[in-house]
N, C-alpha and C positions, 0 to 999 in steps of 0.2 A: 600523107596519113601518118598520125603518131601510133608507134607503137605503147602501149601499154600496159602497168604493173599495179595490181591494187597491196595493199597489206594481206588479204584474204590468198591472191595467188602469190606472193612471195612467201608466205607461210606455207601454203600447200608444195608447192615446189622443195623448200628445205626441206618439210618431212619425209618427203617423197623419196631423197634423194642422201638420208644421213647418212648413208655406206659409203659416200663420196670423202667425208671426213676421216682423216687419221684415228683409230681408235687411242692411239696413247695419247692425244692433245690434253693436255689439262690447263688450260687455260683459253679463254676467250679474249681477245684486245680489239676493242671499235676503234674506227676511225672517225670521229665525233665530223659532221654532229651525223649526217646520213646513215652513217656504215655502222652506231650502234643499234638500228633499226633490226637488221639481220643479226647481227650481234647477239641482243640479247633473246631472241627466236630460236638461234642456236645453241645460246648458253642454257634456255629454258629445258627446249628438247633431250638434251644431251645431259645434262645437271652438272653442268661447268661452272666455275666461276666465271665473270666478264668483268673488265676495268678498259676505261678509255687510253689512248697510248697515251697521253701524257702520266695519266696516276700510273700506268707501268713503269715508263723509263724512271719516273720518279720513286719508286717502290713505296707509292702510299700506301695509303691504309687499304683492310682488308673489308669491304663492306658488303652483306647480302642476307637476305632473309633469314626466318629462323622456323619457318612453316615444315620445312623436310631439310635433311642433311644433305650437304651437296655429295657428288659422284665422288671426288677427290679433292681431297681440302690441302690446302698449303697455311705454313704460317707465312710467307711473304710471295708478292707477288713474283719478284725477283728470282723466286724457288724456282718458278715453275721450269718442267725441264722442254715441253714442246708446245710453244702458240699456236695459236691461228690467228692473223692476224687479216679482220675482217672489214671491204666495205661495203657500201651498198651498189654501188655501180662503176666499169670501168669504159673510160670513152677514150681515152689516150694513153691509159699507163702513169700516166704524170703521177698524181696522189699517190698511189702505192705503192710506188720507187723511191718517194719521198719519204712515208712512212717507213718504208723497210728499212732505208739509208738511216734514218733518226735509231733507229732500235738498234743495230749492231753500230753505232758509233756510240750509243750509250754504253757498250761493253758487254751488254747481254751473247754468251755464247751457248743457249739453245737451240735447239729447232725450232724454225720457223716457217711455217705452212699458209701458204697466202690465199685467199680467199673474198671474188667479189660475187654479188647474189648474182646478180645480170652483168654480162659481156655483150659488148657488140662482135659479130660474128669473126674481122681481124683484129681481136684481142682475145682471144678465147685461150689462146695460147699465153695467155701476159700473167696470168695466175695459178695456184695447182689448182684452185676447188672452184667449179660456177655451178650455177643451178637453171639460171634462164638465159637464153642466147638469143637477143632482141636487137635487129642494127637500131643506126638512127635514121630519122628524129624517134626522139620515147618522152615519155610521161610519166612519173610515179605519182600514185595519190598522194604519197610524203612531201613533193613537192610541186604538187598541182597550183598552188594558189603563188607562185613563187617563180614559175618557171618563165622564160622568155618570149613562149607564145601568146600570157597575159596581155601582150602590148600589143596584140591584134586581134584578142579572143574576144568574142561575143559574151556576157554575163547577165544572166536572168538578176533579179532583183530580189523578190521575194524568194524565201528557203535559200538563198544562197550568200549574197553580201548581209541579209537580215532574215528575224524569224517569218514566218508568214503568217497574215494577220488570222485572226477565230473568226470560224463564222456569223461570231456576235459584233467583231468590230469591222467587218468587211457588208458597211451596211450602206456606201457610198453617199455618205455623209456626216456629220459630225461625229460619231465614235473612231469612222477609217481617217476622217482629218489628226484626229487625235496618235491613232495607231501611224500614221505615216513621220509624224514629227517626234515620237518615243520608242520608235519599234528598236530593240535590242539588235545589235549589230553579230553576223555570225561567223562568217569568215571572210579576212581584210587582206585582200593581194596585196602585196609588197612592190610591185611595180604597181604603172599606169595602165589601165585599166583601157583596152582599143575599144569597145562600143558595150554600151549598159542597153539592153534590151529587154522593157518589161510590156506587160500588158497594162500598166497603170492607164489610166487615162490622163489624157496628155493638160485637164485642169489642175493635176497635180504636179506637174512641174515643178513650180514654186517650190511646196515641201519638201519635195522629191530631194532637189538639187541643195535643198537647206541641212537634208538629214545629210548627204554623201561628203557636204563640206564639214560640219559637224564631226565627223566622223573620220575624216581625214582621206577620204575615198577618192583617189585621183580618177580620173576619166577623159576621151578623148570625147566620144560623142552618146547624147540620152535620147533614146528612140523609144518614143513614147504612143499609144494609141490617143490616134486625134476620131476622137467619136464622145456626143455628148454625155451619155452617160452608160452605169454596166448595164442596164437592159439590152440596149443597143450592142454592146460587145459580143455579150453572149448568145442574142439572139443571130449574127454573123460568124459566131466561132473566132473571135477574132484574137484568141489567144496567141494560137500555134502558126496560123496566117501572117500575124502580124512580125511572129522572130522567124519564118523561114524565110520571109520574105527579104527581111534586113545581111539574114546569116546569107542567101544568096547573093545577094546585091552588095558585099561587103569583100573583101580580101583574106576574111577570117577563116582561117584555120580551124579553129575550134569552137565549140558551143556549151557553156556553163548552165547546166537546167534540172530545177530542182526536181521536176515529177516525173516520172521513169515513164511514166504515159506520153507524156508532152514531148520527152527526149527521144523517144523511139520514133513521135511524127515527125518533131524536126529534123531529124537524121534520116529521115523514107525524103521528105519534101525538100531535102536541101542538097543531098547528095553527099552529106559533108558528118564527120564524125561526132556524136555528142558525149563530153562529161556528164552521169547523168550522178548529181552529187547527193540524191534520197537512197542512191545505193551503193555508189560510188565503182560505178560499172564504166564502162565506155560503150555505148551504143554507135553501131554503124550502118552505115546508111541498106535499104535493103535492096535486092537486085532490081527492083521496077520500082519507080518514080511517078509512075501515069496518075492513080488517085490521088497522090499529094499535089501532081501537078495542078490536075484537075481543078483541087480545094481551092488552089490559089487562085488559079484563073478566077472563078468566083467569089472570092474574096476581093480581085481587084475590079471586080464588078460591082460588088454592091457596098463596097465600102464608100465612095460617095455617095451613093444612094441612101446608104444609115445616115451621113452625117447632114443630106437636104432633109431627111425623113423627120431626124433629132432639131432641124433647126427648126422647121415647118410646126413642129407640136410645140415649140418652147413660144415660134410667134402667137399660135392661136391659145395658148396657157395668158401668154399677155393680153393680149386683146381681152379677154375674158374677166380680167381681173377689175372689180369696179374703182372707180377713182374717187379718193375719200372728198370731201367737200372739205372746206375751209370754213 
């Protein structure tokens, strides 16, 4: 199970906890690109100034809004007489022994106050200042879409890699052909992508697999509903059926899904934790499984049952149809 950190509770946690901070600090320093995240949460709270370690060691320029006067103003960065010098997370020490190392061989003889937002529980010690004390494995929403369980993560399709269509072009046919080959792309993992799991129906493959190429969307495997069309889906429920089913019969860790509805059933029925990205929460499975198991059990019931049901009405559709003369 990954532990977890949104923007909303890394925010909540700093304020919670600004007494942890040295009051003389007059300076803020990120550790780019994660660690100006807290960074500037802390520069905001506090009305610091923030500069990434490199514009410090280098004493650039002095740059920041002009909305309210900062706490303490310096003419050079160089001036300042105590950092903090901030990242976002620490899992081995490495980075901020690096960083510290670069600033005092720059010649800076300040104080310097070290600070990561989250520690794993034997590094708690490795900094003066934490806020959240998470072992691993963990997850930040900063780098959800980026992180290494991507390349075994289950991924919803609509509201997540693209927008989801209106209910005017979700009309299973030509306006949603159209919306599936131009739908705006939303957010693009940076690795391979371990299983793309939508409710699409599986005659949209085609498109499907044209928009992800288009788009540069890598993928191991598209698990798609094989049912003839959406009456049939929705008359099965075959949304949430369809990805608990895949997210259990898979190796996956994790489940990417846009509707915090949907996420909360595939996390009851899969036993397994879900990113729900409409809120960007992490839903966890809940203590009984019996009803979801249930759904499925008949879901694996009547699922070919739709699909002789859907074949049976397209035969007698054809039979029906007269045949023009010559």
């Amino acid at each position: 199970m990954f532990g977890y950190v949104s923007f909303a509770q890394l925010s909540t946690a700093i304020r919670a906890q600004l007494y942890a901070i040295p009051a003389d600090v007059d300076l803020i320093v990120g550790i780019p690109r994660s660690g100006m995240v807290p960074a500037y949460q802390i520069g905001l709270f506090l009305n610091r100034l923030v500069c990434d370690i490199d514009n410090f060691i280098a004493d650039g320029n002095i740059s920041h809004g002009h909305t309210r006067k900062l706490g303490i103003t310096l003419e050079s960065l160089r001036q300042a007489q105590h950092i903090l010098l901030v990242d976002d997370s620490i899992a081995t020490g490495g980075s901020m022994q690096k960083a510290l190392a670069r600033i005092q061989e720059s010649g800076y003889a300040g104080r310097i106050t070290t600070c990561a937002a989250i520690v794993a529980p034997s590094h708690k010690s490795s900094v003066n200042v934490s806020f959240i004390t998470l072992p691993q494995p963990r997850l930040f929403e900063w780098n959800a879409f980026h992180h290494a369980c991507v390349e075994s993560a289950c991924f919803d399709m609509d509201g997540v890699l693209c927008v989801d269509p209106t209910a005017y072009d979700n009309d299973d046919g030509p306006r949603y052909e159209k919306f599936l080959a131009n739908a705006r792309p939303l957010f693009r993992p940076t690795l391979k992508i371990g299983h793309i799991v939508s409710a699409r129906l599986e005659k949209y493959r085609g498109l499907t697999e044209q928009w992800l190429a288009a788009h540069n969307i890598s993928y191991g495997q598209l698990h798609l509903v094989d049912l003839p069309n959406r009456e049939e889906r929705i008359r099965l429920g075959a949304h949430c059926s369809h990805k608990i089913k895949v997210y259990r019969d898979t190796n996956a860790s994790m489940f990417y899904e846009s509707d915090p509805g949907q996420s909360r059933e595939i996390a009851t029925g899969s036993g397994k934790p879900v990113l729900c990205i409409g809120d960007m929460t992490m839903v966890m499975p809940g203590a009984s499984h019996l009803a979801a198991t249930a759904k499925s059990a008949l879901w694996k019931l009547h699922y070919p049952l739709g699909r002789a049901k859907g074949w049976l009405k397209q035969q007698l559709r054809s039979s029906r149809t007269p045949v023009s003369g010559s």
